[in-house]
C-alpha positions in Angstrom: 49.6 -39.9 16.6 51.3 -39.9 13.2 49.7 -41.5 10.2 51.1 -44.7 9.2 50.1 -46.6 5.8 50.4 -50.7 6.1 50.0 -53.5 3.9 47.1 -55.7 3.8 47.9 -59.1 4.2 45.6 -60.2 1.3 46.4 -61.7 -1.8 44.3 -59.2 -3.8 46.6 -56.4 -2.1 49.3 -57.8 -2.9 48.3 -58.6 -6.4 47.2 -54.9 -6.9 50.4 -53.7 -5.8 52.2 -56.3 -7.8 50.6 -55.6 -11.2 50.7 -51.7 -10.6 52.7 -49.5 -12.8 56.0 -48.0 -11.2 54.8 -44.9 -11.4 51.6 -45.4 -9.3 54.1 -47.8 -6.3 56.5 -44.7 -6.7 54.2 -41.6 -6.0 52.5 -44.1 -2.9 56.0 -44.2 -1.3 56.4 -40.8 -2.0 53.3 -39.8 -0.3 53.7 -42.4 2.4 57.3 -40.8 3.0 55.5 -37.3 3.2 52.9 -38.7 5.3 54.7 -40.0 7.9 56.9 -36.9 8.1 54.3 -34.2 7.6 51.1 -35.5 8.6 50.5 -35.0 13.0 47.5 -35.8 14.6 45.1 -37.0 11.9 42.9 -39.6 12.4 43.5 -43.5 10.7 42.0 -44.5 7.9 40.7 -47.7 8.4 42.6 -50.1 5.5 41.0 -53.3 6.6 37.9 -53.1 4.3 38.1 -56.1 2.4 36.4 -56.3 -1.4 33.5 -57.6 -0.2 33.1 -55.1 2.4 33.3 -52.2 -0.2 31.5 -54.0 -2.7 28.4 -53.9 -0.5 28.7 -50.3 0.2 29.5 -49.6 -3.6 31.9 -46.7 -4.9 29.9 -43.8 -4.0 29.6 -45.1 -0.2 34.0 -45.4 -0.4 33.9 -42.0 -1.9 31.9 -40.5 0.8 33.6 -42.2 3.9 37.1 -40.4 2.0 35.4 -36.9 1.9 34.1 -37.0 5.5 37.3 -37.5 6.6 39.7 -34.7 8.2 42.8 -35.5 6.1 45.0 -33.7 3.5 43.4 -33.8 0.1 46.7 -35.4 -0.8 46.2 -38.0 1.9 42.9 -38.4 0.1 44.2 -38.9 -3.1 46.3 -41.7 -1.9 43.8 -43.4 -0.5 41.3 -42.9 -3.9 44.1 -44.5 -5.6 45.0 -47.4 -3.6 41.2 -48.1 -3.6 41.1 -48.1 -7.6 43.6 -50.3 -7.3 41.6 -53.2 -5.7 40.5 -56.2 -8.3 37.5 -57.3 -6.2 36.1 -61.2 -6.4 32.8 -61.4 -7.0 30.4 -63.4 -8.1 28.6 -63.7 -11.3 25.0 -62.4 -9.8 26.7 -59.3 -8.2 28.7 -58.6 -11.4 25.2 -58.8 -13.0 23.8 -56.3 -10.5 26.6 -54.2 -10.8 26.1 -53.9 -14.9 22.4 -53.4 -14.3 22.9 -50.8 -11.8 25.4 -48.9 -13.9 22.4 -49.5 -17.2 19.7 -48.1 -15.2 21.6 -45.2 -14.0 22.6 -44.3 -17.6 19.2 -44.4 -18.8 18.0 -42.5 -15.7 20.2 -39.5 -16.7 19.7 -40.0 -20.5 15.8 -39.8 -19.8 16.5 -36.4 -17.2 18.8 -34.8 -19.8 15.8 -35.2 -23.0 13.2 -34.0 -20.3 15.2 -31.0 -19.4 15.3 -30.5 -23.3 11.8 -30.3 -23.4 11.2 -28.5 -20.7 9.1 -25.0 -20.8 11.0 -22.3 -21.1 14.2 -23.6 -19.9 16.3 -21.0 -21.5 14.4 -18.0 -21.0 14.6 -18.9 -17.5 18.0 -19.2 -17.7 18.5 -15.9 -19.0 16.4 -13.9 -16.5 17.8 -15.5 -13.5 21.5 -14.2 -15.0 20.0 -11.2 -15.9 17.6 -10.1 -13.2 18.2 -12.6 -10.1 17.1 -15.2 -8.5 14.1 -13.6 -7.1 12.7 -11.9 -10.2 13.1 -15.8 -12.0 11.1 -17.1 -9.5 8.5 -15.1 -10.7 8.5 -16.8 -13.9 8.8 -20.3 -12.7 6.0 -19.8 -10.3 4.5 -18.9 -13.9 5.4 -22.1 -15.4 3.8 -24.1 -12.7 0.7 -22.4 -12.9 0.5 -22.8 -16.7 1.5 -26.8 -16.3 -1.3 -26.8 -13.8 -4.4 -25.0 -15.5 -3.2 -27.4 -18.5 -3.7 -30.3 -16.7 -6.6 -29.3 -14.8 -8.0 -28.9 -18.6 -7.3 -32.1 -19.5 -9.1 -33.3 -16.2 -12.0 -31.4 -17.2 -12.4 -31.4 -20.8 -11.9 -35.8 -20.5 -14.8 -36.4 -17.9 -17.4 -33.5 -18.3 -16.7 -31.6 -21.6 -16.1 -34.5 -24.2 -18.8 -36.7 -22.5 -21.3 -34.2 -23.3 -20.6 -33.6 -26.1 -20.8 -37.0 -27.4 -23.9 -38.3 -25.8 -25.4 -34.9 -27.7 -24.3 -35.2 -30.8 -24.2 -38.7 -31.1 -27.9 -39.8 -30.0 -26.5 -42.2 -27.5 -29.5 -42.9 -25.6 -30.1 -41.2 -22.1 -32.4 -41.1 -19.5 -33.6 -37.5 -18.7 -34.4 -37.2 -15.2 -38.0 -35.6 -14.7 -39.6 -33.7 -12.1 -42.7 -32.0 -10.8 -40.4 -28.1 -10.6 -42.5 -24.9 -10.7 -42.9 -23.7 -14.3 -41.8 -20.1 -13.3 -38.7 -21.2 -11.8 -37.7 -23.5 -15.3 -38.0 -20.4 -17.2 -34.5 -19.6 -18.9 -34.0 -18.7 -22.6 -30.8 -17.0 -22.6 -30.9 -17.7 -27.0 -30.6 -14.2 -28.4 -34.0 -13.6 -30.9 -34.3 -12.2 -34.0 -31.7 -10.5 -36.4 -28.6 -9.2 -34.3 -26.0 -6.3 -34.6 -22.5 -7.7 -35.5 -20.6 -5.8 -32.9 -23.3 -7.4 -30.5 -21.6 -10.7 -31.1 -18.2 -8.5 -29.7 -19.8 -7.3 -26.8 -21.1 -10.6 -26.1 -17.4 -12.5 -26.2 -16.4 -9.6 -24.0 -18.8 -10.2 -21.3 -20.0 -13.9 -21.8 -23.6 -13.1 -22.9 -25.8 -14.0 -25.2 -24.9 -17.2 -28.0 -21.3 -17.3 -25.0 -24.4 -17.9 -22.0 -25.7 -20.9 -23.9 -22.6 -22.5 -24.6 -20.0 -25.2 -23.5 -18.1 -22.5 -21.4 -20.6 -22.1 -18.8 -22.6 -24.6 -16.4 -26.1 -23.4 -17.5 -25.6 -25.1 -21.0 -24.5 -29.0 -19.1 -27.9 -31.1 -18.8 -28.8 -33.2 -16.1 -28.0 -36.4 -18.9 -27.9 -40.1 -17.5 -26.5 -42.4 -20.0 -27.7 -46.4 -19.4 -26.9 -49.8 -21.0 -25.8 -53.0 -20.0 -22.6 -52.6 -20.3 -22.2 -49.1 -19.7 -23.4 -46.3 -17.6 -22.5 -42.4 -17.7 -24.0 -40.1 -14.9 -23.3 -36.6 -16.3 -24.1 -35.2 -12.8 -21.9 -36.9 -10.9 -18.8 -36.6 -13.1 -19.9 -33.1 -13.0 -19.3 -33.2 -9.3 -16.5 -35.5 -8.5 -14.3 -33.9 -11.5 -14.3 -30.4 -9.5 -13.6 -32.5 -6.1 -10.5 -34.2 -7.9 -9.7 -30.8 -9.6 -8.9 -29.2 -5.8 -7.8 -32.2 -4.8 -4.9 -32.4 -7.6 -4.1 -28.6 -7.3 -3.7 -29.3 -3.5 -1.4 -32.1 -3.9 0.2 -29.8 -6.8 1.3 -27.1 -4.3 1.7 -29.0 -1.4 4.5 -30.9 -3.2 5.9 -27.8 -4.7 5.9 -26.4 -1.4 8.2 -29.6 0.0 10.3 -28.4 -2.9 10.5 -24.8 -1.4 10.7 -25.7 2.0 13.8 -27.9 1.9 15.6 -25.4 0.4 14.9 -23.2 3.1 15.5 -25.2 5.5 18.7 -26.2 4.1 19.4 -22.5 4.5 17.9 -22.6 8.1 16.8 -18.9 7.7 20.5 -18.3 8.0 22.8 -15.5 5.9 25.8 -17.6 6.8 24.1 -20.6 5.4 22.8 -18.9 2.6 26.1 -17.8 2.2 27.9 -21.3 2.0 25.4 -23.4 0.3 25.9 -20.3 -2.2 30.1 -20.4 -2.6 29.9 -24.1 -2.1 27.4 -25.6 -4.2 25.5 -23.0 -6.0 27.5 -23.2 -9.5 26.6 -25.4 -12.3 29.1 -27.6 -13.8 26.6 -28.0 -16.9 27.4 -24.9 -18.1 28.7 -24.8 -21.6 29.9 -22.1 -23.3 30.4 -18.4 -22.4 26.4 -16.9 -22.6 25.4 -19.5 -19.7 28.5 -19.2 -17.6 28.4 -15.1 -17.6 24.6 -15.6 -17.0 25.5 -18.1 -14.2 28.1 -15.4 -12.8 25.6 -13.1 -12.6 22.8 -14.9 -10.8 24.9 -15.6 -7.8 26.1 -12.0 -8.2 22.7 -11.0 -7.2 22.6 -13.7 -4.6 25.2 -13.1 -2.8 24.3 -9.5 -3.3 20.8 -10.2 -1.3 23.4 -12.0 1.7 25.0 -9.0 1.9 22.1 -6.0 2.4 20.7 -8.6 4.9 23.9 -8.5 7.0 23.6 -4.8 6.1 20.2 -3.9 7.9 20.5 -6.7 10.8 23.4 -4.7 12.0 21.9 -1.3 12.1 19.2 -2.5 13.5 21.0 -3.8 16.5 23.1 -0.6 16.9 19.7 1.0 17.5 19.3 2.5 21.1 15.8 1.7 23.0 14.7 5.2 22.5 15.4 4.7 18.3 13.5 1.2 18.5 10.0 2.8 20.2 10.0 5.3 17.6 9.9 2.5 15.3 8.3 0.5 16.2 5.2 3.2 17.1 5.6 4.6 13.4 5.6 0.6 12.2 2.1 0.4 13.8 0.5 3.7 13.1 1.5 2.7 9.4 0.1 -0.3 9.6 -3.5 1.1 10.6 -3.1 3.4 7.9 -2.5 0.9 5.2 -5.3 -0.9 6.7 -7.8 1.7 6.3 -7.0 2.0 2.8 -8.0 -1.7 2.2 -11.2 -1.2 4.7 -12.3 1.9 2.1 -11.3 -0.5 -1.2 -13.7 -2.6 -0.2 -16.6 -0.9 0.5 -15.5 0.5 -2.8 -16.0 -2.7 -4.7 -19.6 -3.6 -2.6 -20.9 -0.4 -4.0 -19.7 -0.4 -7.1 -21.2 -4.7 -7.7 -24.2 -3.4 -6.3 -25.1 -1.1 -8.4 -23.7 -3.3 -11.3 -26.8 -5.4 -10.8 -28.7 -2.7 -10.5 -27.9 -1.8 -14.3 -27.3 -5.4 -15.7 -30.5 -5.1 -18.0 -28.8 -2.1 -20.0 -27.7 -2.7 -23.6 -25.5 -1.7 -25.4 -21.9 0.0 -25.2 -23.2 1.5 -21.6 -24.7 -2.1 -20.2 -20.8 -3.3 -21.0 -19.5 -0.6 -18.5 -22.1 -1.4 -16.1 -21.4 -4.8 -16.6 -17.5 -4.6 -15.8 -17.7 -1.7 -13.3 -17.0 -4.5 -10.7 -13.9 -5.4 -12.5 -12.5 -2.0 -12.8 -13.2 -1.1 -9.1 -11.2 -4.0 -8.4 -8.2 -3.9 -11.2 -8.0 0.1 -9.8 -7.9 -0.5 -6.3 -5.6 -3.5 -6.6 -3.2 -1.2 -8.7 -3.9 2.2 -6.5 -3.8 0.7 -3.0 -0.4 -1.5 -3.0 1.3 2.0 -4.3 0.3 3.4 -1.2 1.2 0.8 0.5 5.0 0.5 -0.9 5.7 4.3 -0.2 4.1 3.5 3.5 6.8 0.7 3.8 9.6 2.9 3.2 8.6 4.8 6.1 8.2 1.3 8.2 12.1 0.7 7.2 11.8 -3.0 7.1 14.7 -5.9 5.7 14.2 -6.2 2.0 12.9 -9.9 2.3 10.2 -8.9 5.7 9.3 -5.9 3.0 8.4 -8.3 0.4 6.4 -10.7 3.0 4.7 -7.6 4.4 3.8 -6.4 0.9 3.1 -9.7 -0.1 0.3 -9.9 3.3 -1.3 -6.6 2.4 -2.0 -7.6 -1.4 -3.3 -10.5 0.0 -5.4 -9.1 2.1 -6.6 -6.7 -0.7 -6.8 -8.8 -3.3 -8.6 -12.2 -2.1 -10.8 -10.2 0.6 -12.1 -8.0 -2.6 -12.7 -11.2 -4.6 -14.6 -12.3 -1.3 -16.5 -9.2 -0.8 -17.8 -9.5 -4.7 -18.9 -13.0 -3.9 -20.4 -11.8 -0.5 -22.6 -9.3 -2.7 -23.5 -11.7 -5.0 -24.5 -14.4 -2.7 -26.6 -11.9 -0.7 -28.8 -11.0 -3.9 -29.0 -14.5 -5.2 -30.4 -16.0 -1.7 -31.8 -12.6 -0.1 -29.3 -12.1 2.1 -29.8 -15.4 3.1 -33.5 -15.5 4.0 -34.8 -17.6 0.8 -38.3 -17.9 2.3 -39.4 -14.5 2.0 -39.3 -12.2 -0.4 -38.2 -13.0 -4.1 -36.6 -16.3 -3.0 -39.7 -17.6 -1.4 -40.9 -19.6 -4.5 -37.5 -20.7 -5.8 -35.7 -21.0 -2.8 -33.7 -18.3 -4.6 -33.9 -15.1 -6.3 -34.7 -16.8 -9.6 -36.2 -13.0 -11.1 -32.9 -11.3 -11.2 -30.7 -14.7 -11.5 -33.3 -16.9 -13.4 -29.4 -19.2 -13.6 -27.4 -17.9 -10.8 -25.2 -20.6 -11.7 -23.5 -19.0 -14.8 -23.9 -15.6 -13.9 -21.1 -15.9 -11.2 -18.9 -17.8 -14.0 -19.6 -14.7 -15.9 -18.3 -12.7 -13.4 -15.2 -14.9 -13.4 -14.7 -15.0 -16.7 -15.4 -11.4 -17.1 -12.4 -10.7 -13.9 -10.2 -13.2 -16.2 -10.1 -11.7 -19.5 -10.3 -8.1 -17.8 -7.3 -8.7 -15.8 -5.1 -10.2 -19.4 -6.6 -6.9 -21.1 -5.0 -4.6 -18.0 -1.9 -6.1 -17.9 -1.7 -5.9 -21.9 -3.4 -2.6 -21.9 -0.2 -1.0 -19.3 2.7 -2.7 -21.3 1.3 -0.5 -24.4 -0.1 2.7 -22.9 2.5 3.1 -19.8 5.7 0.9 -19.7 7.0 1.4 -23.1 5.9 5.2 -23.5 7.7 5.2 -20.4 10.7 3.8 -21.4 11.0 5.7 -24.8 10.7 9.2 -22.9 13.2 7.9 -20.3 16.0 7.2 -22.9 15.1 9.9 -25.3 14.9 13.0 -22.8 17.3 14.1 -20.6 15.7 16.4 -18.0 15.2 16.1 -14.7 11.9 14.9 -13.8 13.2 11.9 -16.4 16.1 11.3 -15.0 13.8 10.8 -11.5 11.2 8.8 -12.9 13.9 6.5 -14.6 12.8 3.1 -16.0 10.5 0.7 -13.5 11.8 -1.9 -11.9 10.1 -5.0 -11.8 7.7 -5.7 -8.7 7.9 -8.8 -7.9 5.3 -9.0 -4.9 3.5 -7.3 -7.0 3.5 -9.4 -10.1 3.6 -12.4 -8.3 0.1 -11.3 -6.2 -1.3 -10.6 -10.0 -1.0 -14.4 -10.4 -2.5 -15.7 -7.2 -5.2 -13.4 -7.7 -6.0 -15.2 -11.2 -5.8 -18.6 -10.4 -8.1 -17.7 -7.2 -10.3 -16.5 -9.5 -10.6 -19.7 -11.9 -10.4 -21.8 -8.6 -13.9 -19.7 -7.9 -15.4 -20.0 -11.4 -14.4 -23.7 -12.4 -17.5 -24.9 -11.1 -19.8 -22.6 -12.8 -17.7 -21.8 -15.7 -16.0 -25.5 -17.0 -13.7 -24.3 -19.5 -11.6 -21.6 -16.9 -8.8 -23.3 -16.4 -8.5 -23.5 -20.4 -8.6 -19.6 -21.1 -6.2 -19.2 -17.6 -3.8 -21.3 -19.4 -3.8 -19.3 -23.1 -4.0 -16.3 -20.8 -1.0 -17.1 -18.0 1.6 -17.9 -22.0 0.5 -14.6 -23.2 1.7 -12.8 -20.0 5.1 -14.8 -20.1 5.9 -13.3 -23.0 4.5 -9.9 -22.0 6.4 -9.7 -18.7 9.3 -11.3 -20.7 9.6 -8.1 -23.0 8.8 -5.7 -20.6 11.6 -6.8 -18.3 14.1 -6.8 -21.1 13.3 -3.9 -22.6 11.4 -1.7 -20.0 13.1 -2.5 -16.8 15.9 -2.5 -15.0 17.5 -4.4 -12.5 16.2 -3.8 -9.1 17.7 -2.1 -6.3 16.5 -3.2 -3.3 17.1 -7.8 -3.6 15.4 -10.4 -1.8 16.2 -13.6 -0.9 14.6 -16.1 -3.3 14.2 -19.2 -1.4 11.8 -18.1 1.4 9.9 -15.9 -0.7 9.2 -18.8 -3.1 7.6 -20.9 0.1 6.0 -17.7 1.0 4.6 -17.2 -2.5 3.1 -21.2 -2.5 1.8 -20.3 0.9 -0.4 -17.2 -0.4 -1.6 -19.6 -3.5 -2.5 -22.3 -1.3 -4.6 -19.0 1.3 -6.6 -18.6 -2.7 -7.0 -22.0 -2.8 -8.9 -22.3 0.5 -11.0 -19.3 -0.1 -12.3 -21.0 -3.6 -12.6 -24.5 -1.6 -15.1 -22.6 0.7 -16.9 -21.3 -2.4 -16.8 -24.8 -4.0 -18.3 -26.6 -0.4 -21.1 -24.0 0.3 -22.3 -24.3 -3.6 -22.0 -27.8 -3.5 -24.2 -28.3 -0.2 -26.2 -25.1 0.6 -27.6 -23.4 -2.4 -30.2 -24.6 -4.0 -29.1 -24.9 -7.9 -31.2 -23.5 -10.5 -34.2 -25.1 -11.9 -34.0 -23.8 -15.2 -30.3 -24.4 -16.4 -27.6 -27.1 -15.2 -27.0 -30.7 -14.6 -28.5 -30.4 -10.8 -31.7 -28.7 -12.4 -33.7 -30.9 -9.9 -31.7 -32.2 -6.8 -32.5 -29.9 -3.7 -28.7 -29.4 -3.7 -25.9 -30.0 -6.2 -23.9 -33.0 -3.6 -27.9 -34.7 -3.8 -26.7 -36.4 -6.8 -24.0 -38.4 -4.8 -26.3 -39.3 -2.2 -28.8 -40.6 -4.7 -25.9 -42.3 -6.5 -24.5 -43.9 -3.3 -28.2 -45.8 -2.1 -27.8 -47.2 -6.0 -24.6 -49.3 -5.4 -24.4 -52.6 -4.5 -24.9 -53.5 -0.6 -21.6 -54.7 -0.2 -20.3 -51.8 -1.6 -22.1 -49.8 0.0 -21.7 -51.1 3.3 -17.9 -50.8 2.6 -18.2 -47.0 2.0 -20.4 -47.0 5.4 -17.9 -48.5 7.4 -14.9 -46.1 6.4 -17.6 -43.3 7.6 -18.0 -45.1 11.1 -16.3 -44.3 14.0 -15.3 -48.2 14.1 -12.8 -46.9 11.4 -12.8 -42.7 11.3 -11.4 -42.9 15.3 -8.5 -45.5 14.7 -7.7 -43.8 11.7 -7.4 -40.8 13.5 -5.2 -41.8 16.5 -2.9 -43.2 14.0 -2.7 -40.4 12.0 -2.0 -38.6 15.5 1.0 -41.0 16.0 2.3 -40.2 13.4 2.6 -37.1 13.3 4.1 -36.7 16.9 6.4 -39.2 15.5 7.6 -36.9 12.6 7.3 -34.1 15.1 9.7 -35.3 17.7 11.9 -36.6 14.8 12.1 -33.6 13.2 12.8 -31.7 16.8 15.8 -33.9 17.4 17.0 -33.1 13.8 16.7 -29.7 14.2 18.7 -29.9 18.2 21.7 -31.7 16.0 21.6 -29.3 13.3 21.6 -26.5 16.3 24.4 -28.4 18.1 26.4 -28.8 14.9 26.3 -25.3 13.8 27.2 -24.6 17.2 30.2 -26.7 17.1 31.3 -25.3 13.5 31.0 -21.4 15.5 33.4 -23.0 17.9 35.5 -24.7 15.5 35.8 -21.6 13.7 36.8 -19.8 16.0 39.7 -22.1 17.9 40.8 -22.1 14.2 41.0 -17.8 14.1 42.4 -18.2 17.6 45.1 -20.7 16.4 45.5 -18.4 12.8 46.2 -15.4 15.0 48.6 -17.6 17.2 50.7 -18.6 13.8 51.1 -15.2 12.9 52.2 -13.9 16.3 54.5 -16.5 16.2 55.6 -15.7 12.9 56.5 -12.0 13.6 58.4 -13.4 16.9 60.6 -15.6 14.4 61.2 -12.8 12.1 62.0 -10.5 14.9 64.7 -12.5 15.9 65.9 -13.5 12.6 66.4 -9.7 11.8 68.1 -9.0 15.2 70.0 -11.7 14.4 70.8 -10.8 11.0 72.1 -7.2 12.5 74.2 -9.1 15.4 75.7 -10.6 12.5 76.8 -7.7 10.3 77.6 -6.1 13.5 
């Protein structure tokens, strides 16, 4: 049916066409001529909408009814113009609303374009995504969130415990001191140093956290069990204590959670799909904000290496399916004898690190230059078998001949693995000396209810193990940009023989790097109850490894060759933050419920358990209050709430299985659209060849 412009009887058409320039009547009956002649089979475009109509649905709703439309973009352009032609009547309140809306859009990109101004490291970022790829710049903005969380976890921190303290003890605010009737053995804790002291004591003790560190803001043993009262205001040290580290993993949770809705509707978008990748890529991928020829080159290059990524997927998915059955056992059996191996080298790492935090605490009365090794040897076991075992494990993946982006996953799974389970197996050791492997009424726990002679404040000795895993990790990855990565370099670009030409410069490990920084924030996670000010030294330490991995990837690297896909291994890199944050959530729960604090040091100095303080502070509440808080922990309340919550989510389940059966259906139809339009492509051109056939036998009839 051919396309067919009409007039509109209304007087505003009319008037728009009447007060139109004769340019603009002249190229419609041009394109109305070449419409009618040209244009077969495309589908009407409805012309009734009347002012009011499009008013309602605004310009942006015209402008997307145009573009969904299958017709010519000439067709299009007609249309645009006729509808920029309209003089709609309205009234005065929907001019007003129009104005506003306009206003308030205005000041919404005004406000987004000074906040991208000030946004961290917005160039650099820039930069190594042109320079490096996608996937080694999501390295560094999985970076940036972590140092914009630790910050703010900080602030949480330092305004509800640290700042507190400090002023109802320097100030002479008057507190109640809770009292009780503990054992005097069990209060006994003077970590003060006495007497004259070394000055490279005071070094050793900044290194490791001992001595005038122990007995200071940055560990828990220093916060007292303070209860500030008046009549018009009340502070419970305690408690703040407690509910700021619940609302610390609370606001991290939320943190990732929404970062990973962020992640995950990209890759959705993408729907695991190369094709997809590839079209979102082409399509919508460039930047029109570019200005000048630095961010347009860097630009160019970043969808270089994205497209770049498409392509050695495609790559290996096909010679994986032209393996025969015979080729995919043999894989598949190496694949799994592999696997066992690289599992027995994390198996042998860890009884590594149990022997080695033993007999750590063995020696942790030694002095000295030697009590610092002892003190660390815990550290180093783990630093060296976090940087010896994933080695292994990359040249056993070469073997395994997996896709680039199930190589980084698989990588990513076995550093995991390595990584958190060694952090567990240190806490394991810990936790079986401090409550005698969990017997605490025989033995040296019997009096105590813990092993108060070798951890007289057990409390602050695991923060000291935290801290001392924090600042030894910043000093390793300081320690190998000086000693290994630039020597390496130099001798690289200033010697030409073989072996140097092998070696060649390092490519930057992403798994690797990005497993460096969920192993550090699992760490504070673990700490930030017994150590306060964590999140604080994570911060100044996560900007001084920007810059570090900054200059070593500019300078000491080059660009890799084996890609991956950056927007499922940022999800996957969330995920693996959010599998730390659960193993520090269990550490949090079990010291919050189980363990009975110390007597000598803390805020919970007397409370059978560190949570005791809430219960105490719950039966002090008013009764309506508290019968409030009662009935939200009934079943009257807990089982509604949870069929609900059950509804809901088989609502959002079902909707989101019919979305993804349309999104199936229309990929389905674009496969089939695609390929009528090949068939019909291949048709023209066979027909073309036809006509030129017999145009040339013509032609020679002709001249005959």
């Amino acid at each position: 049916m051919a396309m067919e412009i009409q007039r509109q009887d209304s007087g505003v058409w009319d008037d728009s066409e009447d007060n139109g320039s004769p340019g603009d009547r002249q190229s419609l009956r041009l394109r109305r001529v070449s419409s009618q002649v040209t244009q077969k089979n495309y589908p009407q475009f409805s012309w009734s909408v009347t002012p009011t109509e499009t008013d309602r649905e605004g310009p942006r709703g015209s402008q997307r009814d145009i573009r969904t439309l299958p017709m010519p973009m000439a067709l299009k352009r007609a249309v645009r113009q006729v509808q920029q032609m309209q003089v709609p009547v309205v009234s005065r309140m929907d001019s007003w609303k129009r104005k506003k809306t306009k206003v308030l859009l205005k000041l919404k990109d005004d406000a987004m374009e000074i906040l991208s101004f000030f946004t961290l490291w917005n160039k650099s970022l820039q930069m190594i995504g042109g320079n490096f790829g996608g996937g080694v710049q999501s390295y560094f903005l999985f970076l940036r969130f972590l140092v914009i969380l630790n910050f703010i976890s900080f602030l949480l921190i330092a305004g509800f415990v640290l700042i507190p303290s400090i002023v109802f003890s320097s100030v002479g605010t008057s507190f109640l001191v809770l009292n009780s009737t503990g054992l005097e053995n069990c209060t006994k804790y003077d970590p003060n140093p006495q007497g004259l002291v070394a000055f490279y004591k005071y070094l050793l003790d900044v290194v490791s956290g001992t001595g005038f560190m122990e007995y200071s803001y940055l560990f828990y043993g220093y916060y007292n069990n303070t209860v500030v009262e008046d009549s018009d205001f009340s502070y419970n040290i305690p408690l703040a204590y407690v509910f700021t580290a619940v609302f610390y993993f609370a606001f991290c949770l939320i943190c990732i959670i929404a970062r990973m809705g962020t992640a995950a509707r990209v890759a959705v978008a993408t729907g695991g799909s190369t094709v997809s990748n590839y079209s979102i890529t082409v399509f919508t991928a460039w930047n029109y904000g570019c200005l000048g020829d630095t961010a347009t080159t860097l630009q160019q290059k970043n969808l270089h290496y994205q497209l770049q990524v498409d392509l050695e997927e495609e790559r290996i998915k096909k010679q994986a399916a032209a393996l025969t059955s015979k080729e995919k056992v043999v894989l598949y059996s190496v694949r799994v004898l592999m696997g066992f191996l690289a599992l027995g080298l994390i198996i042998a790492a860890f009884y590594c690190i149990f022997l080695a935090t033993n007999f750590s605490q063995q020696k942790s009365g030694t002095s000295g230059i030697q009590g610092l090794i002892w003190d660390y040897l815990p550290s180093i076991v783990i630093t060296a078998a976090n940087f010896m075992v994933p080695l292994l494990c990359d040249q056993i993946a070469v073997i395994e001949r997996y896709a680039p982006s199930t190589t980084v996953i698989v990588a990513l799974l076995r550093a995991v693995f390595l990584r958190l389970v060694s952090l567990g197996v240190l806490l394991f050791t810990l936790w079986s000396q401090i409550t005698c492997d969990g017997d605490t009424n025989t033995g040296d726990c019997k009096l105590c209810q813990y092993n108060h002679n070798l951890y007289p404040c057990w409390e602050t000795r695991i923060g000291q193990e935290m801290y001392k895993l924090t600042l030894f990790d910043l000093l390793t990855n300081i320690a190998v940009l000086l000693l290994v990565e630039f020597p390496r370099r130099i001798v690289v670009d200033h010697w030409s023989s073989k072996l140097a030409r092998w070696v060649g410069r390092q490519e930057f490990e992403v798994p690797l790097n990005v497993l460096g920084l969920v192993y550090g924030q699992t760490v504070v996670w673990t700490g930030a109850l017994f150590c306060p000010l964590l999140p604080a030294i994570n911060t100044i330490k996560f900007i001084i490894l920007f810059y570090c991995k900054k200059a070593t990837l500019f300078h000491n690297c080059r660009p890799a060759q084996k890609t991956f896909r950056s927007t499922t291994s940022s999800f996957f890199f969330l995920m693996v933050l959010l599998f730390g944050w659960s193993l520090a959530t269990l550490v949090l729960i079990y010291s919050l419920s189980e363990i009975q604090p110390s007597l000598g040091c803390g805020p919970f100095s007397f409370f059978p358990s560190m949570w005791s303080v809430v219960a105490n502070t719950f039966y002090k509440l008013p009764t309506v209050t508290r019968e409030f808080l009662f009935f939200i922990g009934s079943q009257a309340f807990s089982i509604p709430l949870f069929v609900l919550s059950c509804v809901v989510m088989c609502y959002f389940a079902a909707l989101f299985s019919v979305h993804g059966k349309n999104v199936a259906l229309l990929r389905a139809q674009l496969k089939l659209e695609g390929r009528d339009k090949q068939f019909l492509v291949k048709q023209i051109v066979e027909l073309s060849r036809r006509l030129q056939t017999l145009h040339h036998s013509a032609g020679e009839e002709e001249s005959i």
